[in-house]
N, C-alpha and C positions, 0 to 999 in steps of 0.2 A: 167557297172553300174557306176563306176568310170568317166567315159563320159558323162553320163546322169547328175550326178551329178555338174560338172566342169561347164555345158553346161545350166544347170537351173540356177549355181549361176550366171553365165554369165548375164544371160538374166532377172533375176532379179534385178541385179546390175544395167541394161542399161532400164529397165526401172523406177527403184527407182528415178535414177539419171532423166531422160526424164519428168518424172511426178512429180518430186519434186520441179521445180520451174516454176509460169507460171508468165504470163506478160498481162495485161491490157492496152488499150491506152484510149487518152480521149483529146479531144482540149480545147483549150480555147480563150473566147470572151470578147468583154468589147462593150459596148452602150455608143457612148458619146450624154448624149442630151443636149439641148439648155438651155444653162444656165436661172437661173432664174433673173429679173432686175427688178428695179422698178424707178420710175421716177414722180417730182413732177408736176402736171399738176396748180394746185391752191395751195396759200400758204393761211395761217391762218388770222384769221382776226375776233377779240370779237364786232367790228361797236364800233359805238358810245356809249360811259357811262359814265351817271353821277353819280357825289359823293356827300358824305355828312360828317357828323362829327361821323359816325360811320362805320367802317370797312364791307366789306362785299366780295362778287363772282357772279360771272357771268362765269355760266356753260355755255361750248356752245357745244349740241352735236355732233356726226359724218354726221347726218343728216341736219345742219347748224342751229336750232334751239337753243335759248338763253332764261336761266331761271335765276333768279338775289335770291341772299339772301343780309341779314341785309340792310347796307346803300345805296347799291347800287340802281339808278333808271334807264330802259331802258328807253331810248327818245322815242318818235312819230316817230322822223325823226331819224333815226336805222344808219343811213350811211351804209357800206359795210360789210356784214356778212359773213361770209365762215369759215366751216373748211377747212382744207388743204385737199387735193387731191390728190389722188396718182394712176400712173396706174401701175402695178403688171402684167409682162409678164412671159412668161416661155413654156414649152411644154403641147401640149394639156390639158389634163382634171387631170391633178395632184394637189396635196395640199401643202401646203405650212405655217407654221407658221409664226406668226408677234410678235416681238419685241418693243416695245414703250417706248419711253426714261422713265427711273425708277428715275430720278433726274430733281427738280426745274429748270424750264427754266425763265432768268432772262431778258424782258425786260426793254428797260430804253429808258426816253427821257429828253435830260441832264442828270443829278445828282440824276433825282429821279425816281426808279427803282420799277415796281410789278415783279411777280413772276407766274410763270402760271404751274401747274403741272395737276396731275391724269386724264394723256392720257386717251384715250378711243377709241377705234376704230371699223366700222362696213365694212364686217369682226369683230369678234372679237377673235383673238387669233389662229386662223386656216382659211384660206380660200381656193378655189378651182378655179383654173381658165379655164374658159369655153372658148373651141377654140383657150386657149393661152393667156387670157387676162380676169386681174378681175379691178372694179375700187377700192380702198383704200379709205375711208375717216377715216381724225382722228377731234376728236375734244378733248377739255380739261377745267381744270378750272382757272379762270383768278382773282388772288387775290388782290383786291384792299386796300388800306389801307385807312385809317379816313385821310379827307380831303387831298386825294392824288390831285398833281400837275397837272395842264391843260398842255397837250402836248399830238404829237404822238408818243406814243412807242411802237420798236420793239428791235426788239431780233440781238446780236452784231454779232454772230452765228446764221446757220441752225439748230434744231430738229432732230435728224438723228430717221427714223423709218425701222426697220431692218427684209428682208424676206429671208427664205430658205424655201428649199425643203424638204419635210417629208421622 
């Protein structure tokens, strides 16, 4: 009896110890993909506008189209209109949010300076790029002042418009 007994704690003991600890495995991976880029294909550009003695804007949207308030007048002869352009790469069919500068952009030709703010872009705030590739347009508002100065003005700096991946 005394054997039997010796002989269960034994084998109690050896499998308490056998089944008391087990172990799992698992790997591990990482996906590098194709970073996301964007690049400017056209830059910005409000055409031709006249002024007067009362202040005013000239919205131009993403889709190249110009609407004028207060003093301002658009000409017949428009000269060269564009928003800017942008082409947005990256992998397949993924999304991506947009960024657009949040502060006054100041051109100037000589001494005297407008100011051109509240981006806008289509896309607007999330886009998805189909086969790798979406196009960007932004457009903005271009604030003229009372009897602003003849000349052409642009910006001493680029606009930076900013994409990541979702």
């Amino acid at each position: 009896m005394k054997k039997v007994f010796i002989i269960s704690v034994l084998l109690v003991g050896f499998l308490s110890t056998t089944f008391g600890q087990v172990s799992g495995t698992a790997t591990a991976s990482a996906t590098i993909i194709t970073p996301i880029a964007i690049s400017k294909t056209i830059d910005m550009n409000f055409g031709n506008v006249a002024v007067s003695a009362v202040a005013g804007t000239v919205v131009l949207s993403p889709a190249s189209g110009r609407t004028k308030t207060g003093g301002v007048t658009l000409p017949i002869v428009s000269g060269t209109i564009s928003a800017a352009s942008f082409n947005v790469t990256g992998l397949g069919s993924y999304t991506y949010t947009i960024t657009l500068p949040s502060t006054p952009l100041t051109i100037s030709s000589g001494a005297n300076t407008m100011t051109v703010n509240s981006f806008t872009s289509t896309p607007s705030g999330t886009g998805t790029l189909s086969g790798g590739l979406q196009v960007l347009n932004v457009g903005a508002t271009l604030n003229v002042g009372v009897n602003q100065a003849a000349g052409v003005y642009t910006s001493a700096s680029p606009f930076s418009v900013t994409v990541n991946y979702n």
